[in-house]
C-alpha angles and dihedrals in degrees: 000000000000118000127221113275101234114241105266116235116203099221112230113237125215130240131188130201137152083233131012119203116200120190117050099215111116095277089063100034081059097042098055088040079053098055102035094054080052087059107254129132105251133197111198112202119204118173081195133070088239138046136235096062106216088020102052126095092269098066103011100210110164115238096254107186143155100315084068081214091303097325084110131038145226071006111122108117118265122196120058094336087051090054086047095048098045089044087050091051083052103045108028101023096162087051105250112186091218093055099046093054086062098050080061105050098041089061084060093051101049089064119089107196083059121099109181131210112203107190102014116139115195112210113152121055118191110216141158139175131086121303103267087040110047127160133199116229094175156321125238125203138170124231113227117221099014089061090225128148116210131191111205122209130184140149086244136006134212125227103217096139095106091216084057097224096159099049078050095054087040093059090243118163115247145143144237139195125014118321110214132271085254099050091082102349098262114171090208100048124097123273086235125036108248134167097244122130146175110288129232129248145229109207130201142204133205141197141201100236085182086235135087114257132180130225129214110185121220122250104264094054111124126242092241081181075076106065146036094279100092095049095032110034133059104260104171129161090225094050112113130172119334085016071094111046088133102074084106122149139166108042091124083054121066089260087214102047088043098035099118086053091043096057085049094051087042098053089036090067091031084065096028093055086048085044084062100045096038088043112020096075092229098110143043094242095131099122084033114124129178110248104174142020124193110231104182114060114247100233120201102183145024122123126009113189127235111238135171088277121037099202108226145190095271095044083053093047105041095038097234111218099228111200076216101050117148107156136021142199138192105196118126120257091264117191133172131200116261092241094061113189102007090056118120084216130076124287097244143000131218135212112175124203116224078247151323115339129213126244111207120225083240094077098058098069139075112248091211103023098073089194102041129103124182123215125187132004097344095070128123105284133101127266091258092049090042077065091089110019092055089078110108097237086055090042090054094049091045087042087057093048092047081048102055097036086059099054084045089058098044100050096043088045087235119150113231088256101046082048093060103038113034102014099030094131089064089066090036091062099036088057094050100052088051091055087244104177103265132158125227093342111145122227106233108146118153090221091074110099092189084066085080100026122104111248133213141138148211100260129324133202122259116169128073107219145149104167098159112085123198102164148018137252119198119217107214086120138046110280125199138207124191111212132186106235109201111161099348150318108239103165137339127196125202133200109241142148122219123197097209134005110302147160122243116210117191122183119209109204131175115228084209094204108082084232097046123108102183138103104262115146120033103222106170142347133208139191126202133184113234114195116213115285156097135271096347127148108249121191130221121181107212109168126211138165118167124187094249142000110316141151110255105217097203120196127220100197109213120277109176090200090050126081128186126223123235129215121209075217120108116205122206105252104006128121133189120196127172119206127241137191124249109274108232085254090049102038107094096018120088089238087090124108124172107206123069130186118240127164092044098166086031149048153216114272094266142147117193100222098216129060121264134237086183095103106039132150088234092063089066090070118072123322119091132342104217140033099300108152092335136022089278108219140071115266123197127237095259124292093253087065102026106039107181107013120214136209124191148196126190133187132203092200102029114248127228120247143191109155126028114196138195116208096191122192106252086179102256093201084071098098107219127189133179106224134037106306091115135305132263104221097235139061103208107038100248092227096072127094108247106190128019144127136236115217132179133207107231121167086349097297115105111235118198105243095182129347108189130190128195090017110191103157123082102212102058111179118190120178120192128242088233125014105237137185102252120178090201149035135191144178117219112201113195102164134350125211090261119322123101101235134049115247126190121188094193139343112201131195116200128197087200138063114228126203 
């Protein structure tokens, strides 16, 4: 007689961490590196086989982040999305999913006090406590494919997830929709709240077989003849990836509940947009083929958790300076209506901000859930504010923050909300010596042993010059030059011709805000009278002392009978930007902005009278790490005079050290992306130093600490075997990946050995 099979129990597995993460998007990829640099032992979570979650091969998004594609400036990400985004440019170029996917993972993989989880959906959060206290105990998921159920515990956790189904098991406050215009007094907010929000996407490739092929759409593809998309939306036959990135449905629909709709309508308009351009005869698509369809929907919004700040639209705007900041961004607040594609509007709208913006600390943890950190686009801001952090580039460096504010608080048995108010220095150094991406936070840790040593250097630059010119620049309309300002202007003088004779005016105004790289405060003008001719050196003596260190934005008014000459020549810290009128469909929208960079590896013919203190040695200790007000490093005289440029520390006393690091300048006005958007020219960004040495003065004999060849990376660490008491320091540059000067952002001298 056969018995009855008892039922099987898969029997659920423990595992321990200081911090669990749990989402493998960017933010979360960034927030378990970040803790685990900091020390502590970190789970990653990822309900998917890759990671990176928007950006990976299975959706192809590409990383959009602060320099809003060259609207803003010095603003590409530092810190772990910086690494990710400068390895990428070495090793996929040309922006191969595939490839990128690796780059990510590998940076995972490099860190030891990370165990990572591939397809583990966590579905089930144990948590206890009353409603405004509430603590996680634990998450539980389940591994797909390995049939294996995991318990995760951790002293805090980390919502990554983007849909924040975590922070909702756990009972965290959050939001979702679009609050009203009266809920914080937000111009771009709705008159009446509503639960609308942006859609999600379905992307495409395509590929030139060099063949004709046909195409037969399946049954469910959608007659886009039909609709609004062919007058209203972008079809070109060109058009590839994020081209269409507004193929977005479902925001007047709850994007979780409706998912599984919202990825047919999705692919239905996907096939149905390739049937029209394969069928309708209005393209030359013949040797066209489909090579990839996107099959998880791209979402853009869900959650977003309550924390003790909700960012909003003024605080963007008007780039709130937080006592607490720990990220930034510089996208514009980008917003989209509900019905997506089938909208009669515009697929998106743009506010700028005059630069990057600050996101407090405040605004990545749960004000109920007293373990629990958000990272990415769940975190605490309002829908309209969402409209720019929500940007992957923005998520990573926010998930970093989030990351390394979590192992903080861990390890100094601080609560979030302790961290922020009464310890926050201990995550605002921690972040700095990590190279997190801040803005005008000033390095001052004790720990820092450079902070008390004299400075000096082999030789520094000290003119700002580009004599050579290769091409013109009419000025019929208003040209613009960014100019470091350190300790004054005090006359610059620009190669022109004139046809007739004329008068120059040149404007001189103070961005005020230290990343800001717009005209603000008018602070002197000048006239000149130009005589007729051709390629000769005019003056203008413009006069400026600020009180520190600042950019100058000076002002060439338009003068139709006046052109400007251009030098093949960049100089470091120096913009030019010509104006430009409102187009009809910008004119009376805040996406306009009138000054646009040209020249970027260039410059105006220019030559800056008196003397410059921007690129002192001095600018490589302490201070920022990053352009704020200056270039913010110390620059060489060039390699053909200087041949191997030196930087020093020296010490009365001697200092103890058990780490030396190199923070090096990988130009952080090069907008880099990691997909298809367009391609830098160049593998290895030519402002790093490629080869040098690190040697340390020890019983009055010099020991070689490092000594590095083919350098491609910013951000160089290099402990020592045995901490020693050295009197001296010095950085040794023998080649650079292409400039002809050495540049060093920061050298840092550290009486501790992090981890």
């Amino acid at each position: 007689m056969t018995q009855p099979t008892p039922s099987p129990v898969i029997a659920t597995e423990d595992v321990h961490a200081d911090l669990t993460v749990i989402g493998g998007g960017l933010a979360g990829v960034c927030a378990a590196i970040g803790a685990a640099r900091q020390g502590a032992r970190v789970t990653l979570i990822q309900n998917r086989s890759v990671l990176g979650g928007n950006s990976s091969s299975e959706v192809r998004v590409w990383v959009c982040g602060a320099t809003a594609h060259g609207v803003q400036h010095y603003a590409r990400e530092t810190g772990i999305m910086g690494e990710l985004f400068v390895e990428n440019q070495f090793t996929n170029a040309d922006g191969n999913p595939y490839y990128w996917d690796l780059v990510v993972g590998e940076a995972v993989r490099a860190e030891p006090n990370i165990t990572l989880f591939l397809n583990t959906d966590v579905r089930e959060v144990e948590a206890d406590g009353p409603e405004d206290a509430r603590s996680i105990r634990s998450v539980t998921g389940w591994q797909m494919g390995s049939e294996r159920r995991l318990r995760f515990t951790s002293t805090s956790f980390v919502d990554a997830t983007g849909d924040g189904l975590v922070g909702f098991l756990a009972g965290a406050r959050y939001r979702t929709g679009r609050e009203s215009r009266a809920d914080l007094g937000e111009s771009w907010a709705p008159e009446e709240r509503d639960a609308q929000t942006l859609g999600s996407t379905i992307l495409f490739y395509t590929k030139d077989v060099g063949h004709p092929v046909k195409f037969v759409p399946p049954s469910f593809a959608k007659d886009i003849a039909r609709t609004s998309i062919p007058e209203l939306r972008g079809i070109r036959v060109d058009a590839n990836g994020c081209d269409y990135w507004w193929i977005e449905w479902g925001g007047d629909r709850d994007v979780v509940a409706d998912n599984e709709l919202i990825r047919d309508e999705l692919q239905a308009a996907v096939y149905g947009i390739w049937d029209h351009i394969k069928n309708s005869g209005k393209y030359d698509a013949d040797n066209l083929t489909l090579e990839w369809v996107g099959s998880v929907p791209g979402k853009r919004e869900y959650r977003r958790f309550v924390g003790d700040h909700t960012l909003t639209q003024h605080e963007v705007l008007g780039q709130e300076q937080f006592d607490d900041r720990v990220a930034f961004g510089g996208w514009s607040i980008d917003l989209h209506p509900p019905g997506g594609m089938y909208a009669t509007e515009h697929g998106s709208r743009h506010w700028h901000p005059d630069g990057n913006y600050h996101v407090p600390l405040r605004s990545l943890y749960s004000q109920n859930v007293t373990n629990m950190w958000m990272a990415g686009r769940n975190i605490s801001a309002s829908h309209v504010a969402f409209g720019t952090t929500r940007v992957m580039a923005t998520c990573a460096v926010i998930g970093e923050a989030a990351g390394v504010a979590a192992a903080v608080a861990v390890a100094d048995g601080v609560s979030p909300r302790e961290l922020a108010t009464s310890r926050f220095e201990l995550v605002r150094r921690a972040l700095v010596r990590a190279d997190a991406a801040v803005l005008g936070v000033v390095h001052d840790d004790p720990a820092d042993a450079a902070l008390t040593a004299r400075v000096s250097a082999s030789s520094t630059l000290r003119t700002l010059a580009a004599q050579t010119p290769s091409g013109i620049l009419d000025l019929a309309t208003k040209v613009a030059l960014v100019v470091p300002v350190n300790p004054a202007l005090d006359g610059i003088e620009i190669l022109l011709d004139a046809d007739v004779d004329t008068e120059l005016v040149l404007e001189v105004h103070d961005p005020e805000l230290g990343q800001n790289y717009v005209p603000r405060d008018l602070v002197d003008t000048v006239t000149v009278a130009v005589p007729a001719g051709e390629k000769q050196w005019v003056r203008l003596p413009a006069q400026w002392r600020p009180a520190s260190a600042r950019n100058a934005f000076l002002v060439l008014r338009a003068n139709a009978q006046v052109r400007v000459h251009t030098a093949d020549t960049p100089l470091p810290g120096v913009l030019t930007f010509t104006h430009r009128d409102p187009g009809e469909d910008e004119r009376y929208t805040e996406q306009w902005r009138e000054w646009k960079q040209v020249l970027q590896r260039g410059s105006l013919c220019v030559r800056l009278e008196a003397p410059t203190d921007a690129y002192a040695a001095e600018r490589a200790v302490g201070g920022y790490a990053r352009p704020f007000g200056g270039p913010q490093m110390w620059i060489s005289q060039p390699l053909a005079h200087d041949p191997e440029p030196t930087l020093s520390l020296a010490w009365d006393e001697g200092a103890d050290l058990a780490e030396v690091a190199v923070i090096f300048d990988d130009d952080l006005d090069e907008d880099l992306i990691n997909l298809h958007h367009h391609r830098t020219p160049f593998d290895v960004l030519p402002t790093l130093v490629r080869d040098y040495r690190v040697e340390a003065e020890v019983d009055g004999g010099w020991q070689v600490v490092a000594d590095v060849t083919d350098n491609r990376r910013r951000h160089r660490r290099h402990p020592l075997e045995v901490p020693v008491s050295a009197s001296a320091v010095r950085l040794v540059v023998t080649a650079t990946n292409g400039t002809d000067s050495a540049r060093v952002v920061s050298l840092r001298a550290w009486a501790d050995g992090q981890s």
